[in-house]
C-alpha positions in Angstrom: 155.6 -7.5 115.8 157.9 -4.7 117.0 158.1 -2.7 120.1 155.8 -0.2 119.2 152.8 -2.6 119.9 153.2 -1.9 123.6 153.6 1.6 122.6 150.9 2.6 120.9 151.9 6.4 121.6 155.1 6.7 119.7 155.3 7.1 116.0 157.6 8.2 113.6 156.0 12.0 113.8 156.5 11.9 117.6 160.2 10.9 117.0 161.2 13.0 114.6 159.3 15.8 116.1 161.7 15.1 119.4 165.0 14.9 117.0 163.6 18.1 115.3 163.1 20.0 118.5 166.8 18.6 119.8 168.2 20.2 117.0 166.1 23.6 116.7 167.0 24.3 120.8 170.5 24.7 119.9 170.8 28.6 120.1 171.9 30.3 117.5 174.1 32.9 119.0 175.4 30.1 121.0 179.0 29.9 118.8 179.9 26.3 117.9 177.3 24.7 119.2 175.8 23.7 116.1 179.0 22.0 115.2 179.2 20.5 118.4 175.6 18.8 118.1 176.6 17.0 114.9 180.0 16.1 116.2 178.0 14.3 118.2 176.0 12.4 116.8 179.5 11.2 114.8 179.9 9.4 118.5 179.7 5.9 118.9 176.9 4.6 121.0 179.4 3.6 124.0 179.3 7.3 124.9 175.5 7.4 125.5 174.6 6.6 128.4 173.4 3.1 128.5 171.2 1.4 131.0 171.8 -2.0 132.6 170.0 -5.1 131.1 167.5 -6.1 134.2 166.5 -10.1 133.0 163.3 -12.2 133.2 162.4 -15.9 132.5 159.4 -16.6 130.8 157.9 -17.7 133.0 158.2 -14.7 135.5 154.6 -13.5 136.4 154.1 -9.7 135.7 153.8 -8.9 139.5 157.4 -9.9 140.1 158.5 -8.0 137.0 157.1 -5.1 138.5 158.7 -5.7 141.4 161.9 -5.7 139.2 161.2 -2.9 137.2 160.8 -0.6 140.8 164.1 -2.2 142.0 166.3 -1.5 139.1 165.0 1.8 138.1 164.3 0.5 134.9 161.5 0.7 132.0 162.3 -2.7 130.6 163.2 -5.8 131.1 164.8 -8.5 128.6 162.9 -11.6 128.9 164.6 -15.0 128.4 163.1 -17.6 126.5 165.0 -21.1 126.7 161.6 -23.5 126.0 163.3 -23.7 122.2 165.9 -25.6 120.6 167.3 -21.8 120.3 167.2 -19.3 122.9 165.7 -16.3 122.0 165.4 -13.2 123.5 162.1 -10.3 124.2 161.8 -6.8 125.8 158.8 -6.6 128.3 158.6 -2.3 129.0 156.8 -0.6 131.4 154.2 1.0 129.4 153.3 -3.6 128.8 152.0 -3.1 131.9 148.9 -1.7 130.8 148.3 -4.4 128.4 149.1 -7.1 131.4 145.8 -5.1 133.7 143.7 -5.3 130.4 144.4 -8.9 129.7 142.0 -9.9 132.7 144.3 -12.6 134.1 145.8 -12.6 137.5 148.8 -10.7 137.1 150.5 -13.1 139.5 149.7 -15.9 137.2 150.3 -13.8 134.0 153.5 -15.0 132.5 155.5 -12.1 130.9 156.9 -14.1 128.1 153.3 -14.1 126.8 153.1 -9.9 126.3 156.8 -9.7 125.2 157.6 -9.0 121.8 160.6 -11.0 120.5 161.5 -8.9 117.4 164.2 -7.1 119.2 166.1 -3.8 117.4 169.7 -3.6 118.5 172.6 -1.9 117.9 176.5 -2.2 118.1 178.2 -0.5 120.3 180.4 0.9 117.4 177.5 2.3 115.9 177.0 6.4 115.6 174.7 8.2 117.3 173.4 9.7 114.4 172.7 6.2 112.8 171.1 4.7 116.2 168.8 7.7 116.0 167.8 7.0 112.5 167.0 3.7 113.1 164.5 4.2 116.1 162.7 6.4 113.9 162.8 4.2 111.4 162.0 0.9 113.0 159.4 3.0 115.4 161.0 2.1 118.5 161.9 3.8 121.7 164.6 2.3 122.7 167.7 -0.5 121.2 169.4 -3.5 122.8 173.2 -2.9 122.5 174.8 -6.2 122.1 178.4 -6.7 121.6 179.7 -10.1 120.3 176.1 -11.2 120.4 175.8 -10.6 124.3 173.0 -7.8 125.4 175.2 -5.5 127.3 173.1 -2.4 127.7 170.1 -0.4 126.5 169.8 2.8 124.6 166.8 4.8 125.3 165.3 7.8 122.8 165.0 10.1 125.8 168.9 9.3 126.6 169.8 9.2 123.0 168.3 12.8 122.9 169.5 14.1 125.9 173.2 13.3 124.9 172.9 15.6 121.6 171.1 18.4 123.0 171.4 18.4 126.9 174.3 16.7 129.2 172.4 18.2 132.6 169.5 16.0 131.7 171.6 12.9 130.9 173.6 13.4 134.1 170.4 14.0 135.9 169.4 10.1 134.3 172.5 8.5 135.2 171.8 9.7 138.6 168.4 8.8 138.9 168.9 5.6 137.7 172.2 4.4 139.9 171.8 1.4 142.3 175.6 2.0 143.9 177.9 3.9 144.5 180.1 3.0 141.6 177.2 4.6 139.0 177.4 7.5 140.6 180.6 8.4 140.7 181.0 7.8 136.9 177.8 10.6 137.1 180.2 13.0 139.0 182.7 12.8 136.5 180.5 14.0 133.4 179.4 17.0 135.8 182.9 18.7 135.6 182.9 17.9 131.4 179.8 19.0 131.0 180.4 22.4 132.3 183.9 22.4 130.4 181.5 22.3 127.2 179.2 24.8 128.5 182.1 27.2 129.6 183.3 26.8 126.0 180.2 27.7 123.7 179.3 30.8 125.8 176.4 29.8 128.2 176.2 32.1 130.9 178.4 31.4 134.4 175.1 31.9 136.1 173.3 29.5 134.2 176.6 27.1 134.7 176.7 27.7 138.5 172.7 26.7 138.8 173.0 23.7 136.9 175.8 22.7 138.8 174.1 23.4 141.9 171.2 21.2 140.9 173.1 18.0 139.6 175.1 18.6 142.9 172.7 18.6 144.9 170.3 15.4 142.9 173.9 13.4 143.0 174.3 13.6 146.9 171.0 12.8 147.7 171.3 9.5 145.8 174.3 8.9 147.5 173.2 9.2 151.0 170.0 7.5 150.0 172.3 4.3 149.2 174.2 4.5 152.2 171.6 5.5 154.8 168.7 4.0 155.9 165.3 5.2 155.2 164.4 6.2 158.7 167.4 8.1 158.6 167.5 9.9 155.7 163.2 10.9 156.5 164.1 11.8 159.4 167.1 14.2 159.2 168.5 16.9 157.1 171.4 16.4 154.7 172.2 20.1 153.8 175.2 21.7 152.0 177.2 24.9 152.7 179.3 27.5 151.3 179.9 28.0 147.8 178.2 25.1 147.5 174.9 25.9 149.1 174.9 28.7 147.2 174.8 27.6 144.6 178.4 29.5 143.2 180.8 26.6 143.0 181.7 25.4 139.9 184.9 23.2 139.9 184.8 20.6 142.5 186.2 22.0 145.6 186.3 20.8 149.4 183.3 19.3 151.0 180.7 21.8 153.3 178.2 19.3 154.4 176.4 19.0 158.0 173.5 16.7 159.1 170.2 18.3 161.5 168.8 15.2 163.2 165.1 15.6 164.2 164.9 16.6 167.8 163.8 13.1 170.0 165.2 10.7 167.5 167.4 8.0 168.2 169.8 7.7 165.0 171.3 4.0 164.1 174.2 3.0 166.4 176.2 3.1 163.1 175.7 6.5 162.5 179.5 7.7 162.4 179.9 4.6 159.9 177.0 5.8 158.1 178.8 9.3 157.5 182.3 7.9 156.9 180.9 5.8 154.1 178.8 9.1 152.6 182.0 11.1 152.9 183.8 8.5 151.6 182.3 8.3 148.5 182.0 12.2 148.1 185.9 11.9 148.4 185.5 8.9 145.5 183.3 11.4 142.9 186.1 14.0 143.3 185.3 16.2 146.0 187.9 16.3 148.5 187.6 16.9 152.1 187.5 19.5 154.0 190.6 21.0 156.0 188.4 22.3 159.1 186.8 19.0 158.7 183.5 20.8 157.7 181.7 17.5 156.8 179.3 15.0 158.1 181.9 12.4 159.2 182.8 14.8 162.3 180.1 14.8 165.4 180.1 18.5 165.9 178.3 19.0 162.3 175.7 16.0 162.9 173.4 17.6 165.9 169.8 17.5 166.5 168.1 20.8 165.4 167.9 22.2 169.1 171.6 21.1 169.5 172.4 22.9 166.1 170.4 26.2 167.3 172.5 26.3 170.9 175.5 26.0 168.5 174.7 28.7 166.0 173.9 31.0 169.0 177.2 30.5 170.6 179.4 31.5 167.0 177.2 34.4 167.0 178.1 35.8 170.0 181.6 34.2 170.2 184.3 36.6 168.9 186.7 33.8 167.9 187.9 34.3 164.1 186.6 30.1 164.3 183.0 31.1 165.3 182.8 34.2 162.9 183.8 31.1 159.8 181.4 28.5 161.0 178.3 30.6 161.2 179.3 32.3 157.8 179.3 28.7 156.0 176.5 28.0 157.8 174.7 30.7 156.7 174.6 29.6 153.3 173.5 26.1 154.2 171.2 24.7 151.5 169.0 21.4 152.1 169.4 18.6 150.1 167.8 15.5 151.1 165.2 14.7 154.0 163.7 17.6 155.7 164.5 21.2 154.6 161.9 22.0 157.5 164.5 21.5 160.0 167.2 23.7 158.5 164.9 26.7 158.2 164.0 26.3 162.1 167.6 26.7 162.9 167.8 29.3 160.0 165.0 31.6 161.2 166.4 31.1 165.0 169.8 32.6 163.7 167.8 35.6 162.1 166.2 36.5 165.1 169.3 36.1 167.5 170.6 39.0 165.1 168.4 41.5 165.3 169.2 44.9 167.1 172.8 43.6 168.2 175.1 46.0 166.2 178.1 44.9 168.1 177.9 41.6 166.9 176.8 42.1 163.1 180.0 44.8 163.2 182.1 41.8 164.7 180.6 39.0 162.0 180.4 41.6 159.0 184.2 42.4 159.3 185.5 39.7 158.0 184.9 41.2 154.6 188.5 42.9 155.3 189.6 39.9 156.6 191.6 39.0 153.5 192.3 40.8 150.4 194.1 44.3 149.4 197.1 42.9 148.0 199.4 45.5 148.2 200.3 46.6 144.2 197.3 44.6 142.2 195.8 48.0 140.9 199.3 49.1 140.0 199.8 45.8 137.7 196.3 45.8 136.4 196.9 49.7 135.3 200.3 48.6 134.1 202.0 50.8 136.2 204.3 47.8 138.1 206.9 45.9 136.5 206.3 42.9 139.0 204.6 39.9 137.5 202.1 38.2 140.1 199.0 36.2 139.8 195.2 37.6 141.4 193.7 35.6 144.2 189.8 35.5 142.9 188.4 34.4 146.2 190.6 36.8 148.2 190.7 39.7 146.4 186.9 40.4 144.9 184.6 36.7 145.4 184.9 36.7 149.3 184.5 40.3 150.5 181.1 40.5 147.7 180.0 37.6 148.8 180.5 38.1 152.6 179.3 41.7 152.7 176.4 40.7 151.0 176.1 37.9 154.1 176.3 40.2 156.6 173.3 42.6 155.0 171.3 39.5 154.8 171.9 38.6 158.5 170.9 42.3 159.4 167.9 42.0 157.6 166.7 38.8 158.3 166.9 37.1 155.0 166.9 33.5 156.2 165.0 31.7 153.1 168.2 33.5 150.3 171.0 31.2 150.0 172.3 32.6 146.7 174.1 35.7 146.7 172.5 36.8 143.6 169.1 36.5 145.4 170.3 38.0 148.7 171.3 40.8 146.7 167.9 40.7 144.8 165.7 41.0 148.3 168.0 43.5 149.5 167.3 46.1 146.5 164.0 45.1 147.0 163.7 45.9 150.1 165.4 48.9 149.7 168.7 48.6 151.7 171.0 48.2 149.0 171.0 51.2 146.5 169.7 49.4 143.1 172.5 50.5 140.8 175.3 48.9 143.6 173.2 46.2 143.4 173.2 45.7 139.9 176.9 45.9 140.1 177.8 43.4 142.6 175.6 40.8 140.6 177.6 41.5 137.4 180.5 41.6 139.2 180.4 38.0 141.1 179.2 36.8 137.9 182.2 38.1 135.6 184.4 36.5 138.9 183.2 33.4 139.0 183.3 33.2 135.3 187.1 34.2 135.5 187.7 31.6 137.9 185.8 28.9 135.8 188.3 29.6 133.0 191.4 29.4 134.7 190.4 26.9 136.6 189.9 24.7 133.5 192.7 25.7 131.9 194.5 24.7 135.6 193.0 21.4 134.7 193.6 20.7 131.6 197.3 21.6 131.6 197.2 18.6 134.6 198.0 21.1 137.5 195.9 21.6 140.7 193.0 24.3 140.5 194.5 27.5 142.4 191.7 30.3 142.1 194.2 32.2 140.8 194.5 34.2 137.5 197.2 36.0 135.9 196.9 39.2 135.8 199.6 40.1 133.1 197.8 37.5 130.5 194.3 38.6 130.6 193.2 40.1 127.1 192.2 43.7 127.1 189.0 43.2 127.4 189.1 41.0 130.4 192.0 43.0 132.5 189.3 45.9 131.9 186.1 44.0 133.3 188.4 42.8 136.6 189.2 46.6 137.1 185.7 47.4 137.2 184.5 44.5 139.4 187.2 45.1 142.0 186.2 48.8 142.0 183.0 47.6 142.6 184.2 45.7 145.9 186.3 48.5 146.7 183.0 50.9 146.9 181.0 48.5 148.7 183.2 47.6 151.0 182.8 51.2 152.0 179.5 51.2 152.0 179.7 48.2 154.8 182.1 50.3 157.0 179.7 53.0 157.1 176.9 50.4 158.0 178.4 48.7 160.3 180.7 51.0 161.6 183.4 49.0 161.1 186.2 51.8 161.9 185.2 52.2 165.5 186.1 48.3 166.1 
């Protein structure tokens, strides 16, 4: 008997109607993607991801596999049978446990050996996807023992099998899921940054990029701190994100913007500092590297209770310090993560309301658009009117005084719940103080940015060179020297526009 008899609900239809809809959501227009789904399935099944064997005697009564089964993260275990001459091995899966209820026994006295079936479907790790696919529709199977030199060494699942060909966010998101330490979850970290290298290559939108990103970002340090802090903790508190990050506009991995809100009243383990070394730690491990102003949870003065975190906020608002200005800007975009977002938006909607009607201190905070930029002689080499050869800073020259001004118009108008500067920009035309063509314009303009950046960033990367955020302006194609002249043209009037509404000239 295989598999299937614990699985009454997958057939060969149901599979091939999975494979058929894998293939039919490539997109069409989407060029060489097509090409790149049947690559893959050329892959051997050592690229897949593959999930840890989790083992059972025989004898183990259901309740403990259970038990095992919530531990591990798993939907099967293998089940050891050594009461014969020759050991053989079973699968027990999740979806047996059904059977196990309807059997009427005791599940504490219901040996699993009894409901596993021992007519097992592997696979090498040599074989190709494509050919591991086939044969879980053939055999009728959901998922195949990888064994290599006759040792089970992993598990192939359909939904992973699938995921690989069609979807890489989903398979991350799995791997994720599914970690137990901190070792699985940095090998997670590093498919995030390939992953968008393929997506950057067969046209998907830098949008689209940037909110995926932001999503397996945000699932991969949740599971982190969840392994390093305890549950109290982690219920307890607020793990949030900020900057680019929170966001949700950084693509590349760049330098760590995290801060912990600790419910007001609660006493946090002594081992707290220790807690937030180890989660910084392993940040640092999956690629992201710290922060220079020490942004990060590992420093005391960005782990505070909420009320300690409000007092703080209030002071950097009405502090004049260039520091101040820079911590309640990445603050500002702070975007929960894990634990209770409920506690972020009390300090959020507190900052909001300390805002309103103080146009000295909104001119102070929202002049920091000019802070950097205006590079003297970037229009004249993108018109091709300078003879000197120098590379654009993104961030300096267009990202940070969009996505700044766009802060400040937020803060004036009391947008606490928009992180992203796309929706900031959104609620602003929608509230009608941002004209809507402007605000069309900035969107397209961050987004043709940050999709600049993405490039040259990989391109940094893949040449083995550090990412710089800068481009070159003397090697951009037509087309692309054309769109940066527009974008920065589109800073250029809008920083206007924020002089006049902030009257920035009188400061």
């Amino acid at each position: 008997m295989r598999e299937q008899q614990g699985e009454s609900e997958w057939s060969t239809v149901a599979a091939a109607s999975a494979a058929d809809k894998v293939l039919h959501s490539v997109p069409a227009e989407s060029p060489g993607v097509g090409g790149e789904w049947q690559s893959l399935t050329l892959c051997p099944v050592r690229d897949a991801f593959l999930r840890p064997v989790v083992w059972a005697d025989f004898d183990t009564s259901i309740v403990e596999v259970a038990r095992l089964l919530r531990q591990h993260r798993s939907s099967c275990v293998l089940v050891r049978d050594e009461r014969q001459p020759v050991r053989r091995t079973g699968i027990f899966t999740a979806t047996g446990l059904q059977r196990a209820v309807l059997d009427g026994r005791p599940l504490s006295a219901l040996a699993v050996g009894e409901l596993a079936n021992f007519d097992l479907v592997t696979a090498d790790p040599q074989m190709l996807l494509g050919d591991a696919m086939a044969l879980m529709l053939r055999s009728r199977v959901h998922r195949l023992v990888v064994c290599t030199e006759g040792a089970e060494t992993g598990v192939l699942e359909a939904l992973d099998l699938f995921s690989f060909l069609s979807n890489h966010s989903h398979l991350i998101t799995v791997q994720i899921e599914a970690a137990t330490d901190l070792a699985d979850l940095s090998e997670a970290a590093g498919r995030i940054t390939r992953m968008m290298a393929s997506l950057q290559s067969s046209g998907t939108r830098v949008e689209l990029i940037a909110r995926l990103v932001q999503q397996l970002n945000a699932r991969l340090f949740q599971r982190a701190w969840e392994l390093v802090a305890p549950e109290e903790l982690v219920r307890r508190s607020c793990l949030v994100v900020m900057g680019s990050e929170g966001r949700g506009e950084q693509l590349l991995k760049t330098d760590q913007d995290n801060g912990l809100i600790l419910e007001d009243g609660y006493v946090p383990p002594v081992d707290l500092a220790d807690i937030c070394e180890r989660f910084s730690a392993a940040l640092g491990d999956f690629g992201y590297p710290p922060c220079p102003g020490r942004i990060m949870v590992n420093n005391a003065q960005w782990r505070m209770s909420s009320a300690e975190f409000s007092r703080a906020v209030r002071q950097w608002l009405i502090a004049p310090e260039a520091d101040s200005l820079m911590k309640l800007a990445i603050f500002m975009d702070a975007h929960a993560v894990c634990g209770n977002p409920a506690l972020l938006s009390r300090v959020q909607e507190g900052l909001c309301e300390l805002a309103v009607g103080n146009d000295l201190m909104m001119a102070r905070f929202a002049a920091a658009a000019d802070a950097f930029g205006r590079e003297p002689g970037w229009w004249s080499r993108l018109l091709g009117r300078s003879d000197r050869s120098a590379s654009l800073h993104l961030k300096k020259e267009g990202i940070f005084p969009l996505v700044h001004g766009v802060r400040s118009l937020a803060l004036a108008h009391r947008l606490a719940g928009c992180a992203g500067t796309a929706e900031r920009v959104k609620a602003l035309v929608k509230g009608e103080n941002l004209p809507v063509d402007l605000g069309r314009d900035l969107i397209d303009s961050l987004h043709f940015f940050l999709g600049l950046k993405l490039r040259a960033g990989l391109a940094e990367l893949a040449a083995g060179v550090p990412v710089s955020g800068e481009v070159d302006v003397d090697h951009l194609p037509g087309l692309e020297r054309d769109g940066l002249k527009d974008a920065l043209a589109v800073v250029k009037r809008f920083r206007t526009l924020l002089r006049q509404r902030f009257h920035l000239d009188a400061l």
